[in-house]
N, C-alpha and C positions, 0 to 999 in steps of 0.2 A: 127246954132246949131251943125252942122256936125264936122265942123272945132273944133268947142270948144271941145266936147266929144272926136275926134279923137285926141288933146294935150292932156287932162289929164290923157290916155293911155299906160300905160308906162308896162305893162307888156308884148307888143311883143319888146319889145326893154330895151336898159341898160346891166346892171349885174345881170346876172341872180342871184345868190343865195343872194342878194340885194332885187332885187323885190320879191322874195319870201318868206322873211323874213319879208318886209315892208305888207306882204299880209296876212302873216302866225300869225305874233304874236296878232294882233287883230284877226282871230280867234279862237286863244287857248286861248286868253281873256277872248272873248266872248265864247266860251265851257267852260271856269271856270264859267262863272255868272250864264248858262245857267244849268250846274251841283249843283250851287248853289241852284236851287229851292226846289228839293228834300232832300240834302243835312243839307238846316237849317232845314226843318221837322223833320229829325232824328235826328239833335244834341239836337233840344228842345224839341222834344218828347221825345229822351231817357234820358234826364236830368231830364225833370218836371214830366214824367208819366212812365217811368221803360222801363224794358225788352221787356214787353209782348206788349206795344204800341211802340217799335218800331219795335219790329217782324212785327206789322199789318202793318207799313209805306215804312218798308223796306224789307222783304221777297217776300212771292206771290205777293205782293201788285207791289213792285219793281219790279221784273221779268217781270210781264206782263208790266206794265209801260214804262222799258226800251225795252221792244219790240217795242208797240207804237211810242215811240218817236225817236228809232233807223230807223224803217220801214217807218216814215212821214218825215223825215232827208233823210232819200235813193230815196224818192218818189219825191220828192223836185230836185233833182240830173238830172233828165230826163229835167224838165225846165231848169234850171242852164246853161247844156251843151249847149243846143237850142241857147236861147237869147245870151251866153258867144260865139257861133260861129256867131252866126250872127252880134255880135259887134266888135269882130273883123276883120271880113270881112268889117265893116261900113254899112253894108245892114240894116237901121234904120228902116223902113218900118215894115220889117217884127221883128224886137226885137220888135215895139211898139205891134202887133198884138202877139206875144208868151207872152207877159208880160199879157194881158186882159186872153188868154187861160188860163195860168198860175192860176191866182188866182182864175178866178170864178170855175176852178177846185178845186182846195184846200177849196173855202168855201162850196161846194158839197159835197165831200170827209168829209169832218169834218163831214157834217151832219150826215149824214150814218153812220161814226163812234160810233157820240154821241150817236145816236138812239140803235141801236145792243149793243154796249158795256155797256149802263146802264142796260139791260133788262138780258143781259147776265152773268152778272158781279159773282152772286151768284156759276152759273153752271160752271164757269172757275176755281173759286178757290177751289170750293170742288172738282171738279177733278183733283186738280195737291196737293191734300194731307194736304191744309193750314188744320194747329192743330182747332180742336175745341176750344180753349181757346181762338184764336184772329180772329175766326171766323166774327164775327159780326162787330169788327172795322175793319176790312179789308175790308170785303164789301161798310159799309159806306164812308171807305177815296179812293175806288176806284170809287164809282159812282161820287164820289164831282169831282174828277179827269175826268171824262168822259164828264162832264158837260163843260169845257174846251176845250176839242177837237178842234172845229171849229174855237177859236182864235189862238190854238196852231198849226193848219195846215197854217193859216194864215201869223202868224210869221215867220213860217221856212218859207215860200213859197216869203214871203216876203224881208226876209233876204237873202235868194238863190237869187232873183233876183237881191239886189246889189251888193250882193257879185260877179255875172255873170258879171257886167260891170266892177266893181274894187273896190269896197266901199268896203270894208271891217270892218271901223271904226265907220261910225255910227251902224250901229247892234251890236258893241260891246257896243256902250255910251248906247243905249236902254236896253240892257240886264242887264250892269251896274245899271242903275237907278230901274230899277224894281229887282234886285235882292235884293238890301238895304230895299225898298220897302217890298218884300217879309217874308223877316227877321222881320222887325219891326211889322206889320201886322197879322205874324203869332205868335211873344210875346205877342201881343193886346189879338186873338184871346183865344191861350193855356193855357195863364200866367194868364191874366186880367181877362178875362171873361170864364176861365175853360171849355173851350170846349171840349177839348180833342184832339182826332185824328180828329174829323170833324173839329176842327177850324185848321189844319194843313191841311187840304186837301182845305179850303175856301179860306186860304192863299196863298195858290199856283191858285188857279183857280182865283182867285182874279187879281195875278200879269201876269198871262197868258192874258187876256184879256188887262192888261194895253201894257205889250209889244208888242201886235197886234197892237193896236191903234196908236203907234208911227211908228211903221216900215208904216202899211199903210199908215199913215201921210207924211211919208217920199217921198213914188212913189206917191202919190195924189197931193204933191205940187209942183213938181221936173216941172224945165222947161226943162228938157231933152227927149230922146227918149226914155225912158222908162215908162215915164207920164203913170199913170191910171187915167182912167176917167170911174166913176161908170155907165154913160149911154152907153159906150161903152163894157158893160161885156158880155162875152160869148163866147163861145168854137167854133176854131175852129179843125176841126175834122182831116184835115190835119196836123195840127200844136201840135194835141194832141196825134196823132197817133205816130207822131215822138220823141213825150217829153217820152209817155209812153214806147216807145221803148225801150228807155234806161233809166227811171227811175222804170221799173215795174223789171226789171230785179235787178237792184242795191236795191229796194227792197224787191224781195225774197233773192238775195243776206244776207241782213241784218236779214233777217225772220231766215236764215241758222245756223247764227251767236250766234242767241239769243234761238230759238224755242227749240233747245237741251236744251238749261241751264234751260226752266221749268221740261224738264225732270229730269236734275241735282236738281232742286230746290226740289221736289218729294223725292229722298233719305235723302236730304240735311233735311227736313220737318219731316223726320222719326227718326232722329238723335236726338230730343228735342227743346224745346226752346232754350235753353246756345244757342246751334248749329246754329239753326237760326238767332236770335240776333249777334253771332258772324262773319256767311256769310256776314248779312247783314251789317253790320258797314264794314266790309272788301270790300265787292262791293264797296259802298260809297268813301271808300280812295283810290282806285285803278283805280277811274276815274280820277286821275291825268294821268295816262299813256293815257286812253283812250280818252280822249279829247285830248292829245295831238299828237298824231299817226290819231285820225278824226279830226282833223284841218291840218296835213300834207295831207292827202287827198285831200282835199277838196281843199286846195293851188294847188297842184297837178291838180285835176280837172281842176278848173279855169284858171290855167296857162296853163295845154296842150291844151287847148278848146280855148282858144283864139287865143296861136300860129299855133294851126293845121290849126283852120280859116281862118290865118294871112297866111300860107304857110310857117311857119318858124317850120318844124319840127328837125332841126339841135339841134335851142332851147329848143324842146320837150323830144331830148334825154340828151342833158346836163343837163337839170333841174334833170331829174331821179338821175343820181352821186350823183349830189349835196344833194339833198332830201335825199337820203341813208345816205349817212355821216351824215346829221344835225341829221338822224333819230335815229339811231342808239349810237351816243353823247348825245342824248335827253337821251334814254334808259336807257343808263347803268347807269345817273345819278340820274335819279326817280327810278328805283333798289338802287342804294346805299342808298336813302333818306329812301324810305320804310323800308330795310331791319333796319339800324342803331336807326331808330326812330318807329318803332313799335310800341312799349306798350304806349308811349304819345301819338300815334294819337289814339290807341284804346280807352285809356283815356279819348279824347274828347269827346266820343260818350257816352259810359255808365263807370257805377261805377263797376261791379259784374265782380271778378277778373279771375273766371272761364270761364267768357266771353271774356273777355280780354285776359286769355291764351291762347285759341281756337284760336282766330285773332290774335294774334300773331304767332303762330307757321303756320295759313295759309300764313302769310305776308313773313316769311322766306323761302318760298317754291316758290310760283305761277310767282313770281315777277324775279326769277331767270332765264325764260326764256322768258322775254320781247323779247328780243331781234328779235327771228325769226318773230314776228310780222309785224315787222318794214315794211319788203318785202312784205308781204299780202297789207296795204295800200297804199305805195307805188305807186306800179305797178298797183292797182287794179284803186289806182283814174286819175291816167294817162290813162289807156284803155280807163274810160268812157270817158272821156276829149276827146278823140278822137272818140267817138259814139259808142266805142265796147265795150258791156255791158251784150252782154248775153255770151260770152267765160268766163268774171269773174265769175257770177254766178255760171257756171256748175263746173266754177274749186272750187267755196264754198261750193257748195254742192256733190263734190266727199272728198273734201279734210276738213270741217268743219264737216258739216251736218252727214253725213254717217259714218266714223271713229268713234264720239260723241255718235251717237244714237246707233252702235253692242258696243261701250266699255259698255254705259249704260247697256244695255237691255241681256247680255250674262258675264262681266266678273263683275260687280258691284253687282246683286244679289247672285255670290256667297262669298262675301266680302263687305259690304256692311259701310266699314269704311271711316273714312271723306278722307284720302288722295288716298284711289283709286277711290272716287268719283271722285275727282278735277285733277287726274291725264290725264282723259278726256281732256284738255286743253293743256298742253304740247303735249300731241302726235299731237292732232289736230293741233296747231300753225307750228308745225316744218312740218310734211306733206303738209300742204296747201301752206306755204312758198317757200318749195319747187315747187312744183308745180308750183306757179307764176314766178319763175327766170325760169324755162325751157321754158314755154308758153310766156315769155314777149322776151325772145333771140329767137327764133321762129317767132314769131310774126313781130317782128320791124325789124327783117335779110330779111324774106320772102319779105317784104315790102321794102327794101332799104333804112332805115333809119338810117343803119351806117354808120360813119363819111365816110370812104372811098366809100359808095355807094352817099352821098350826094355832095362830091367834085367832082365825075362823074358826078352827071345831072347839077351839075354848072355851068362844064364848056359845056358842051352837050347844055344846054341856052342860054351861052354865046356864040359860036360858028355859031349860031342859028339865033340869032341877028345881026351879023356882017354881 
């Protein structure tokens, strides 16, 4: 079994910006399918049922949402690394042991989630300002949403693990198939049988539990070291200590990311409906960038994590170059596409042309400084990839978090207009950007992981050996 796993291996070895591409593009696949879910809710909620039902699907509803699903994606990140260094090293033993901690954490975690966030749901949205007018459907398409939790920590937890050994393709075919799924399901629900925003929210939790069932299907039949076997569930404490180490950080990390934008969401909410319907269809299309900059990551990840394992950090620093350029070329051309094609994709979403103005003139702003982003993930998912997880944190929350939360809270209530709202995000991207190019040439110098530090201990082993 050894020998097999250690051939189909191929990312401590090869062309590097080869295997990362061969790793990369089935996850930005699978982050389009997976953006899908929410996604067809808004286009056929704002088609079949107006403005105000996709404010409830896509505003507060969203915000918190994409916390959750951001924060159980980072959480996830902590196993990843673990099992991903341990497979590269070949240490099977202990990947089959982190893969059991893995999940029956995640089906833990789920629970807890569900529990708190349906009970909660009411007291979260009227504190961050949702209009009394989508008051009510918002609550309802967030609890159907909560109700999901447990298979959706499952999936990610599920998909992290083989995405940690190299798979990267089937979590994409699963997301694939339940995405279609998703869409049809929720016409059934919305169109067919007029449900409204609950049958968009049924839809989704609907397809959340089918992509569970396949990804676990996946590690339950595998004759590999990563086999789960349900009689063997349960935590080990050492092996969860180390996942959480580095996933509790990339965690709050993500909490940093997002936690400001309900306070953005709050001005945003004060603004009107137009206002919100217009964020929100804009959030929605600008998860093209963002799924793609979190699938460089997460490539990132996996690839340092395995070569750090592997002892090949020469390849950990050529991957970063590499990753920057692809990142960077990705950018500027999802910039050109948003800026050029604007008012059609707003179009997709709703008819009301004052809505459509509003997302259009965010789309010509926000998207113009993609670019510094590039270096935040980057760099960030390379640290974890090599276990260091709480230095990114603290540089997201000097360089995210805290920047976000004084522009809010000191220069936004005395202006209180959509673009010094949103302007919050440019300062924050270019700041924290920065931040990570000093901290990561620091970091890998201190460490000796420049070319000319790693051709010294080469030959230092070579000499060694002789």
């Amino acid at each position: 079994m050894a020998a097999k796993t250690a051939a189909k291996n191929a990312i401590t070895e090869g062309v590097i910006w080869k295997q990362v591409l061969i790793f990369f593009f089935p996850l930005l696949l699978g982050a389009f399918f997976q953006q899908m879910y929410n996604m067809a809710d808004s286009i056929i909620v704002g088609r079949y049922l107006g403005k105000e039902a996709l404010s409830a699907v896509g505003g507060s509803t969203g915000k918190i949402v994409d916390v959750l699903t951001y924060f159980s994606v980072a959480l996830t990140t902590g196993s990843s690394v673990i099992i991903a260094q341990y497979y590269g090293a070949k240490n099977y033993i202990h990947t089959e042991r982190a893969v059991h901690t893995a999940v029956t954490f995640a089906a833990l975690f789920g629970l807890v989630v569900t529990v708190l966030g349906f009970a909660l749901t009411p007291a979260m949205l009227k504190a961050i300002d949702t209009p009394d007018e989508i008051l009510k459907p918002s609550i309802t398409y967030l609890r159907i949403y909560f109700i999901g939790m447990v298979p959706n920590l499952l999936y990610n937890m599920g998909a992290a693990i083989l995405r940690a050994i190299g798979d990267s393709k089937r979590p994409l075919i699963f997301l694939a198939i339940t995405c279609f799924l998703n869409i049809i399901i929720d016409l059934f629900f919305v169109v067919v049988l007029n449900m409204g925003v609950a049958g968009a929210g049924i839809a989704t939790t609907l397809s959340l539990f089918i992509s569970a069932a396949m990804v676990m299907g996946a590690i339950l039949l595998t004759k590999d070291c990563y086999r789960f076997y349900v009689t063997h569930m349960g935590i080990r404490m050492s092996l969860l200590k180390r996942m959480l180490k580095i996933g509790v950080p990339a965690g709050v990390q993500s909490l940093m990311f997002n936690l400001p934008n309900i306070l953005l969401q709050v001005y945003i909410n004060r603004l009107g409906t137009d206002t919100v319907a217009a964020w929100s269809t804009y959030s929605k299309i600008e998860t093209i960038f963002w799924m793609t900059t979190a699938s460089l990551g997460s490539a990132m990840t996996t690839f340092s994590g395995q070569n750090y394992g592997a002892g090949r950090k020469d390849r950990v620093m050529k991957s970063v170059k590499e990753c920057l350029a692809m990142g960077l070329f990705a950018s500027v051309l999802i910039t050109t596409f948003l800026y050029t094609c604007s008012h059609m994709l707003m179009s997709l979403f709703v008819s009301d042309e004052n809505v459509i103005e509003i997302g259009v003139s965010i789309m010509h702003y926000l998207p113009l400084f993609f670019e510094f982003y590039i270096f935040i993930e980057v760099f960030s998912g390379t640290l974890r990839g090599t276990g260091n997880s709480f230095k990114p944190m603290i540089i997201a929350i000097s360089g995210i978090c805290i920047p976000r939360i004084l522009w809010l809270t000191v220069v936004v209530p005395k202006n209180q207009s959509l673009f010094t709202i949103l302007f919050t995000f440019p300062l924050s991207w270019v700041l924290t950007g920065c931040m990570f190019i000093v901290y990561f040439v620091y970091y890998t110098k201190k460490r000796g992981w420049w070319k000319k530090d790693l051709i010294k201990a080469a030959e230092a082993k070579k000499h060694k050996t002789m």
